[in-house]
C-alpha positions in Angstrom: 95.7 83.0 100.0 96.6 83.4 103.6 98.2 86.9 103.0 94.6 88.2 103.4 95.0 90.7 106.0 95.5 87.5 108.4 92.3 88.5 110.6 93.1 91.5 113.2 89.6 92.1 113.7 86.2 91.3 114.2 85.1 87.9 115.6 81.6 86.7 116.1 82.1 84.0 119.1 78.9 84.4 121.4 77.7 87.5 119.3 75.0 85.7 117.3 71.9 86.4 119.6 69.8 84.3 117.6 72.1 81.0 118.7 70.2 81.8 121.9 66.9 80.2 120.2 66.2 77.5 118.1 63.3 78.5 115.9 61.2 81.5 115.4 57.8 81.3 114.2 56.1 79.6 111.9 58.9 77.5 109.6 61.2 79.9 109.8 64.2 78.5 110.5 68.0 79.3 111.2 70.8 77.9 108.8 74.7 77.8 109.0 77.2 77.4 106.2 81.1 77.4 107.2 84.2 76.5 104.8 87.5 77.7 104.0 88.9 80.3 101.7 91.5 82.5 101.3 93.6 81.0 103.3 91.5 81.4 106.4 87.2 80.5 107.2 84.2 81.8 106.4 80.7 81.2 108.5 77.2 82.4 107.3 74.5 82.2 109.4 70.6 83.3 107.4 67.1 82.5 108.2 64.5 81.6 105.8 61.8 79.5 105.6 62.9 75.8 105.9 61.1 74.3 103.2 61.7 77.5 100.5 65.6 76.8 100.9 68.2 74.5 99.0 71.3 74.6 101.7 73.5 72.1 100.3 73.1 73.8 97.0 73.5 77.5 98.1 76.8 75.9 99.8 78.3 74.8 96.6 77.2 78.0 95.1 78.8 79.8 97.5 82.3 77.4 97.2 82.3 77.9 93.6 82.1 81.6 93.9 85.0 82.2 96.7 87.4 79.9 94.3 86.2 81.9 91.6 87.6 84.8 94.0 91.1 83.1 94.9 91.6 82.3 91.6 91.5 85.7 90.5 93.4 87.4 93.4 95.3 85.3 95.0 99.1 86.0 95.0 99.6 82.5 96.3 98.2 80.6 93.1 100.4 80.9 90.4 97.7 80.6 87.6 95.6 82.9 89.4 94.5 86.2 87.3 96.4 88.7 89.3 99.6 86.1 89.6 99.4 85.9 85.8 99.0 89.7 85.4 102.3 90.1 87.9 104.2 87.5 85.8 103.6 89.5 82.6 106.6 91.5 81.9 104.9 93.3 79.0 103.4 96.9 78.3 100.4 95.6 76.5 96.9 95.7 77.4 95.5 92.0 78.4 92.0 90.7 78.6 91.0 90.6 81.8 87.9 89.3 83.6 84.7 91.6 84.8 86.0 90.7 88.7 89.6 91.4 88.2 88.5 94.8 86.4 85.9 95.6 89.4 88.4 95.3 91.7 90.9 96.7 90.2 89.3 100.0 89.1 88.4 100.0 93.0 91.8 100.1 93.9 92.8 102.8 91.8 89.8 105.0 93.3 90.8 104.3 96.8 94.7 105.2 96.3 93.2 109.0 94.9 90.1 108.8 97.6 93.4 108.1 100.1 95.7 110.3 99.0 98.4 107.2 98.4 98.1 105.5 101.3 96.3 102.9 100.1 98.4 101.6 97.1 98.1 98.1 95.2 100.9 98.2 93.7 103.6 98.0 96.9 103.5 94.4 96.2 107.3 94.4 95.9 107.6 96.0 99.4 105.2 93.8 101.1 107.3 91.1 99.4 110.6 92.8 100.8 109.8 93.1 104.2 108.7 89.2 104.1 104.6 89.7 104.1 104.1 88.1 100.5 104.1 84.7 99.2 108.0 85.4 100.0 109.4 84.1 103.1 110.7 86.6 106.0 113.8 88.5 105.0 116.7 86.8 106.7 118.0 90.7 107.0 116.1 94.0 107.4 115.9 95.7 104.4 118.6 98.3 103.9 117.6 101.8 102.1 118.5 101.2 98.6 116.6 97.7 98.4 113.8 99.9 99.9 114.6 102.6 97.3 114.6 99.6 94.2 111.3 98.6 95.4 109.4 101.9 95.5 110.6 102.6 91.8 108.4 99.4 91.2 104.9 101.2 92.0 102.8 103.3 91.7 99.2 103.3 90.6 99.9 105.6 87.9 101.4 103.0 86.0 98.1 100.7 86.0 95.1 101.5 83.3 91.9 100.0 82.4 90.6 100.2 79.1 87.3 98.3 78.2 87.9 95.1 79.0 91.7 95.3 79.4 94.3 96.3 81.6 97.8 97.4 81.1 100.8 98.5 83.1 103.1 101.2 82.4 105.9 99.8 84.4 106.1 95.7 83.2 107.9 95.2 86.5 105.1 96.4 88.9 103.2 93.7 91.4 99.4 93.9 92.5 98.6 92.9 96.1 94.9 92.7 96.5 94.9 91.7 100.0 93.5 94.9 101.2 90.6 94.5 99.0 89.9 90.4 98.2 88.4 89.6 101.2 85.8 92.2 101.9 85.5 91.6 97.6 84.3 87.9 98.7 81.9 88.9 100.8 79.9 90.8 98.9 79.9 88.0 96.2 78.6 85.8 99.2 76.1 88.4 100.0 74.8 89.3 96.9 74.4 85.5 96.0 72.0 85.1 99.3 70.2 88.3 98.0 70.1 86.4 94.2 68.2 83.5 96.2 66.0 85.5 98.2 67.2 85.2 101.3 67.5 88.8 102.8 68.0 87.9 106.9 71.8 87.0 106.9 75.4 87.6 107.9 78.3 86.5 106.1 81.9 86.5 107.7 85.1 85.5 105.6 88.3 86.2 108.2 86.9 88.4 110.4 85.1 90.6 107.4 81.4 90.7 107.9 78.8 91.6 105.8 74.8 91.6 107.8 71.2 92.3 106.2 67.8 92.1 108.2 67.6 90.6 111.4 68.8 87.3 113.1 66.2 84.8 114.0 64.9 86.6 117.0 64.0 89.5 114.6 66.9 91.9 116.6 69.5 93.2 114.7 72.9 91.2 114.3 74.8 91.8 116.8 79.3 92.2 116.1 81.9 92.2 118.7 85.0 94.1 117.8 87.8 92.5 118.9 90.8 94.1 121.8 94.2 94.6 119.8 95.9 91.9 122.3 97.6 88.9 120.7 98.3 86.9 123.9 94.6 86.7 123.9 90.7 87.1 123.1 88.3 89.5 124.6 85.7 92.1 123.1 86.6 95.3 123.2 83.4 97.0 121.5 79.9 95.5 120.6 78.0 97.2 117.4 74.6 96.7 115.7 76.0 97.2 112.0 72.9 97.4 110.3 72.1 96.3 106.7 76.4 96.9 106.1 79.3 95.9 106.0 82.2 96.2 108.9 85.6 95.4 108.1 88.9 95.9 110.9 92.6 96.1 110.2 95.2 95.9 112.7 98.9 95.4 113.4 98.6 92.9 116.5 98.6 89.7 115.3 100.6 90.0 111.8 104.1 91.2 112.5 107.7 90.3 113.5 110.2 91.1 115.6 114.1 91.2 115.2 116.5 93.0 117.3 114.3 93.9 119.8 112.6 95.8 116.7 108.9 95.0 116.3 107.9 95.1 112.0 104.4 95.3 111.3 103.0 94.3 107.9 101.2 96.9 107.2 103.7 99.5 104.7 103.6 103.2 104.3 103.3 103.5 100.8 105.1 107.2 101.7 107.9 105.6 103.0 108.3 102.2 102.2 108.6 101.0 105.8 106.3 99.2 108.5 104.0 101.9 110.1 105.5 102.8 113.5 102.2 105.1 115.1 100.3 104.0 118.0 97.3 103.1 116.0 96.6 99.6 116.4 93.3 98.9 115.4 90.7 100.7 112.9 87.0 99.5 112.0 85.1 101.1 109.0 81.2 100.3 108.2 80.2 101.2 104.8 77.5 99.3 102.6 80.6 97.8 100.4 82.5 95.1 102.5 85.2 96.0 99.5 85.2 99.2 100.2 85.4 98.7 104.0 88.4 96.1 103.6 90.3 98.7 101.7 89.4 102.1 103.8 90.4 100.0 107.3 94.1 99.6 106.1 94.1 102.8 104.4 92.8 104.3 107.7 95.4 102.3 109.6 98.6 103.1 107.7 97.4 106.9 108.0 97.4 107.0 111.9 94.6 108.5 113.8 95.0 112.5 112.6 94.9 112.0 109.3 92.4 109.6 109.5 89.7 110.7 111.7 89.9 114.0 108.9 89.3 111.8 106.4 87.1 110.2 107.9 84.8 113.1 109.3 85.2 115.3 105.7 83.5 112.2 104.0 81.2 111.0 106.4 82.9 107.5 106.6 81.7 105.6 109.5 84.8 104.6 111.6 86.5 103.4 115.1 89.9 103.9 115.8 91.6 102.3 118.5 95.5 103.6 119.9 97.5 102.0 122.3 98.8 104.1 125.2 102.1 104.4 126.5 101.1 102.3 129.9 99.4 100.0 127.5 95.6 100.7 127.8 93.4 101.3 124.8 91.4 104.4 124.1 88.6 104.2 121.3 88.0 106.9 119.3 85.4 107.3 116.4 84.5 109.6 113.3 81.0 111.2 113.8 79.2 108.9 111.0 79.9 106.3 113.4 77.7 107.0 116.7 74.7 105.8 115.0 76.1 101.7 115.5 77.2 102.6 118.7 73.3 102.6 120.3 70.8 100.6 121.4 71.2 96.8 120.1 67.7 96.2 119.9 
């Protein structure tokens, strides 16, 4: 499930402060889980107290979940949910599951909350431009392959009903990669909750999710990461809170032909690569879902459009544009000042 937004973001190398210290009082006591989903890691670090807690079965709790996410909505599985769903070239409703549904009816909220920018349903451009499951386009995409691809979306022709969903258009594709990820954490999360454990943070791909404090009894600590490829370096440190942060950018998942660089994130309004100067976009919001989705949604938009958004809603956001000399400049909706303070 590797098209997952392939990580432009958020890293947590040297950020956990409570790695500083081995124990905290009493038998309180640090634990780490890592694995792989997706098509990329996850890490989750939570305290509790040492003799309350069942790791190694929390761990396969948490593995069975993520699968139970990939094989929803992953485009990479062919018996997955959604890769069933794209399959189906049929106007009747299906059956589908309680996740599929959730995420789904999320998606279609987002694209009206967006104003289209944030659209499901380009599958058949990200495919074109060589993003998908589908290998890179040996040729740019001309206009009318562009053209034939946009008449295949359009969230109006996707509808929940119950517990079924149906397309208008039988040749439409779902991509969920905007929203599957951040959609995983939250499972993660709300499992720890489920077991009381209320002290943790859970990363899948650079998607983080934090509650309580780490084992110094600070807040958790998250570096935001400088849009560079050639390397890795912090640009910003926040104190997220008892939220969620998710980051989309355009600096590590792209290609270049003719001198031409293609990102592969798709304007929706045009059916092309974005082209702006925005290269990187945080959003905190309690929903690691909802965050996943408003960070690429933010990031196709460019800054104007999204710092309005942003600010009319009270969305909590950092923006980050590259300069024509090639510095950064940060810039950040009002909501978001608050995680900008002191770390303590």
């Amino acid at each position: 499930m590797s098209q997952f937004k392939h990580i432009y973001a958020i890293f947590i190398a040297l950020i956990f402060v409570n790695l500083l210290s081995a124990c905290s009082p009493a038998q309180e006591k640090k634990f780490q889980l890592t694995g792989t989903t997706m098509g990329t890691s996850y890490h989750i670090t939570f305290k509790a107290m040492s003799d309350a807690v069942e790791v190694e079965h929390i761990q396969i709790k948490v593995d069975k979940a993520l699968l139970g996410v990939n094989e929803i909505a992953s485009t990479y599985m062919e018996d997955s949910e959604l890769s069933l769903f794209n399959a189906k070239k049929s106007t009747l409703p299906i059956a589908a599951s309680d996740e599929f549904r959730e995420m789904l009816s999320e998606a279609i909220r987002l694209e009206s909350f967006t104003n289209g920018y944030l659209d499901v349903t380009i599958g058949s451009l990200v495919n074109l431009w060589g993003f998908g499951p589908a290998n890179r386009p040996e040729t740019t995409p001309t206009d009318e392959m562009i053209a034939q691809a946009r008449d295949k979306f359009g969230i109006r022709f996707l509808s929940i009903e119950g517990t079924t969903v149906s397309k208008a258009n039988p040749d439409i594709y779902l991509d969920l990669s905007t929203l599957a990820k951040g959609y995983g954490v939250d499972v993660v999360a709300d499992l720890l909750d489920s077991k009381g454990i209320h002290d943790y943070l859970v990363e899948i791909g650079g998607e983080i999710r934090t509650k309580g404090t780490s084992l110094e009894n600070k807040n958790w600590v998250i570096a935001v990461e400088k849009p560079v490829s050639e390397t890795r370096a912090i640009q910003r440190v926040i104190t997220p809170k008892d939220n969620a942060i998710a980051t989309a950018g355009d600096y590590r998942n792209f290609y270049e032909e003719n001198n031409v660089r293609y990102s592969h994130l798709i304007d929706p309004k045009t059916g092309r690569p974005i082209t702006h100067r925005m290269v990187s976009t945080s959003v905190i919001s309690p929903s690691c879902m909802v965050a996943d989705g408003l960070s690429t949604a933010f990031m196709i938009m460019g800054l104007d459009k999204a710092m309005n958004l942003a600010n009319e809603h009270n969305i909590a956001a950092l923006f980050i544009t590259k300069n024509l000399d090639g510095t950064f400049s940060e810039h950040h909706s009002e909501a978001f000042t608050p995680y900008l303070k002191s770390q303590s």
